[in-house]
N, C-alpha and C positions, 0 to 999 in steps of 0.2 A: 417406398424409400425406407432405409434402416434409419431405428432408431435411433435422437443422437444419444451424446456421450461428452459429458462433459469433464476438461480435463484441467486440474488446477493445479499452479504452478507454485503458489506463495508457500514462505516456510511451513512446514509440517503444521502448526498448533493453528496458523491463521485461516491456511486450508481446511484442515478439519471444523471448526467453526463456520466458516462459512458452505462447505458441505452440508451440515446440518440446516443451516437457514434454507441455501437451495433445496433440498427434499423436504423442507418443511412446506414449501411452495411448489417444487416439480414433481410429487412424486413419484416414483419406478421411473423416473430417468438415472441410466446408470452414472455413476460420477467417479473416476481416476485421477487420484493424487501420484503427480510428480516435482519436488519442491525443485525449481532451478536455484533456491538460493537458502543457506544455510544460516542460522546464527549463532554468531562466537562472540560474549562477551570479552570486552578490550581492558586491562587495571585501567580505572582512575588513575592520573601522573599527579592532580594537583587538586588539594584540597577546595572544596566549591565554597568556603566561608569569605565573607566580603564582597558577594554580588547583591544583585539587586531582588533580583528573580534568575526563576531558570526560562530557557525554550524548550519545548516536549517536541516535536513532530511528528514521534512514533511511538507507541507502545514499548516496541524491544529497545528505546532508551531508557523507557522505565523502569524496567527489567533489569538491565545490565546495571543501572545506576545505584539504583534504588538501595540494594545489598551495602554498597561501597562507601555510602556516606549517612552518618547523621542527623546530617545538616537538612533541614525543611525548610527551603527560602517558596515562596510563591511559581506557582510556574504558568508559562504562558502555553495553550498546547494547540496543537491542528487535531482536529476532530474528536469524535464522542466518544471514542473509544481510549484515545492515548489519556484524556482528561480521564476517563474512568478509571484506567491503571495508574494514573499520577495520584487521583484522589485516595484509593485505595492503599496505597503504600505513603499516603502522609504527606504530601504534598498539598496545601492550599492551592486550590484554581484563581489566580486572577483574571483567565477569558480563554475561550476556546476559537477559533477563526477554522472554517472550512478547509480550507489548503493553504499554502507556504505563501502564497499572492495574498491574501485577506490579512493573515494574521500579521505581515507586514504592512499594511495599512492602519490594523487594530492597533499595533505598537508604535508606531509614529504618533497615532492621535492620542495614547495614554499612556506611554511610558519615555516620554522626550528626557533625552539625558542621563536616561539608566543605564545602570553596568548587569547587561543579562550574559548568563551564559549557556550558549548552545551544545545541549548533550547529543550527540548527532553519530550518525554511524559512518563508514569508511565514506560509502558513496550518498552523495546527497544532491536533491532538484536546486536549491537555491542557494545562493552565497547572501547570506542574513546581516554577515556582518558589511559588506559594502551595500546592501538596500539599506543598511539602517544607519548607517552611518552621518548623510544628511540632515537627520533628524538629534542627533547629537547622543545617538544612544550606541556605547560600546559593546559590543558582540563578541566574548571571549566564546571559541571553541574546544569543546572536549570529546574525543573519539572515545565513544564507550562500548561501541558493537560493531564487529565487522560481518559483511553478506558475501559469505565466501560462496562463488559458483558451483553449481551443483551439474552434473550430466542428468537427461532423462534417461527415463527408467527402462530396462525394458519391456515393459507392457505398455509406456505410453508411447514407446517408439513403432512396438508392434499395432497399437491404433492406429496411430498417424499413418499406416504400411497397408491398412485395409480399409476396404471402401466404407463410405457412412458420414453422414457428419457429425464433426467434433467442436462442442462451445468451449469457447476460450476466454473468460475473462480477465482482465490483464489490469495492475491493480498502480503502476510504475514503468516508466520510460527503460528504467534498467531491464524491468522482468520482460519485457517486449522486445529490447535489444537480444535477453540473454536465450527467447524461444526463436526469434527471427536465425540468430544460429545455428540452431540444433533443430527447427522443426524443418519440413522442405515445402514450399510454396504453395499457396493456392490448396490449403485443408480447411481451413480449417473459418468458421464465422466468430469472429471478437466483438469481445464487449469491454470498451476501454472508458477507465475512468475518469478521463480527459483527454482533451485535445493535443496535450503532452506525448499524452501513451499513444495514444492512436498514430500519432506522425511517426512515432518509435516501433511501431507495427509495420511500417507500411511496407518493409522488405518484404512482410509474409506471406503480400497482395492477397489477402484475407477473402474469402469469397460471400463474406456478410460483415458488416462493421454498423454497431450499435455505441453512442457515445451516452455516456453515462448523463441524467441530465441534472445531477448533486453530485460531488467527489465523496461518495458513501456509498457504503455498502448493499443498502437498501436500494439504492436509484440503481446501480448495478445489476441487483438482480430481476429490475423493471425493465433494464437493458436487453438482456439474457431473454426474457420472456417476449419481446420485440419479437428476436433474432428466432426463438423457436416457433413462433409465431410463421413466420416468412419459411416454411420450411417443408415441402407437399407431404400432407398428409398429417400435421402435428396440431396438439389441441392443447398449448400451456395451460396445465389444470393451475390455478390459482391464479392468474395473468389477469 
């Protein structure tokens, strides 16, 4: 059986990054970046002085914010990486939570009544400010980044077009929606970061599906080595 190939979808800078961890782990498996989705910082509209703290979610809210204001209030983030770019550009951590589910949890039991605001990009998994509103904590929103759609490329069209198989691991409900479009049927083995992704997949009728078992990068790519794993003739060097 041909060897696989694995093809990554996320913007440019996160793909590349995580390229390098997978050969850090697969070696000589070949790996094809095709970003379905782009990132375009959005102005700041309104000044973020008079909140309480921020919400992070993501990295490229970091990014896009970071530049545009002065202001260093505390921020509450989803995962080790956004807290890393938050810490990084000046931002106090008051807590990190796994995904959009925990860190709503986290804030209900330590920020009751706070005025947080949400730096968040066009498209987003959770509505924060109706989960947290119960809790007596206001959730102002601010669009700071928008994931403009991207086409694949064509060499990951010409993959998809020739026999072999192709790892896919899918990092968001969007990025799954936005391959289930553009890839065709029954290619390709996924590895989804959650439960989320995975149902967001399911057009693809995937012919391997590995569910991440942390929303991280790392459990991902224990995901990935499953999936190579299950595949005649393959031997995940570092699995």
């Amino acid at each position: 059986m041909a060897q696989p190939t694995l093809l990554l979808t996320r913007p440019a800078p996160q793909s590349q990054r995580f390229a390098a961890e997978f050969a850090a782990r697969f070696p000589g498996v070949p790996v094809l970046i095709s970003p379905l989705m782009g990132i375009d910082s959005l102005q700041l509209l309104n000044d973020i002085a008079g909140i309480d703290a921020l919400i992070l979610t993501s990295e490229n809210a970091v990014t896009a914010l970071a530049p545009q204001t002065s202001q260093r209030p505390p921020a509450w983030c989803v995962g080790p990486r956004t807290a890393a770019a938050a810490r990084a550009a000046g931002f106090p951590i008051a807590g990190i939570a796994e995904d959009a589910a925990s860190l709503t949890d986290l804030l209900k039991a330590q920020a009751a009544g706070a005025h947080l605001l949400h730096a968040r990009g066009r498209h987003v998994v959770a509505d924060l400010p109706t989960a947290l509103a119960p809790a007596g904590i206001t959730v102002t929103e601010a669009m700071v980044y928008d994931q403009q759609a991207c086409p694949l490329t064509d060499e990951a069209r010409a993959l998809l077009a020739r026999p072999g198989p192709v790892l896919a691991p899918l990092f968001s409900p969007r990025s799954a929606r936005l391959l289930a479009e553009a890839a065709p049927p029954r290619r390709l083995h996924i590895a989804a970061l959650s439960a989320a992704v995975a149902q967001a997949a399911e057009p693809l009728a995937p012919l391997g599906l590995e569910l991440a078992a942390r929303p991280e990068a790392g459990a991902l790519l224990e995901a990935l080595g499953r999936l190579i794993a299950t595949l005649p003739h393959s031997s995940p060097h570092g699995a």
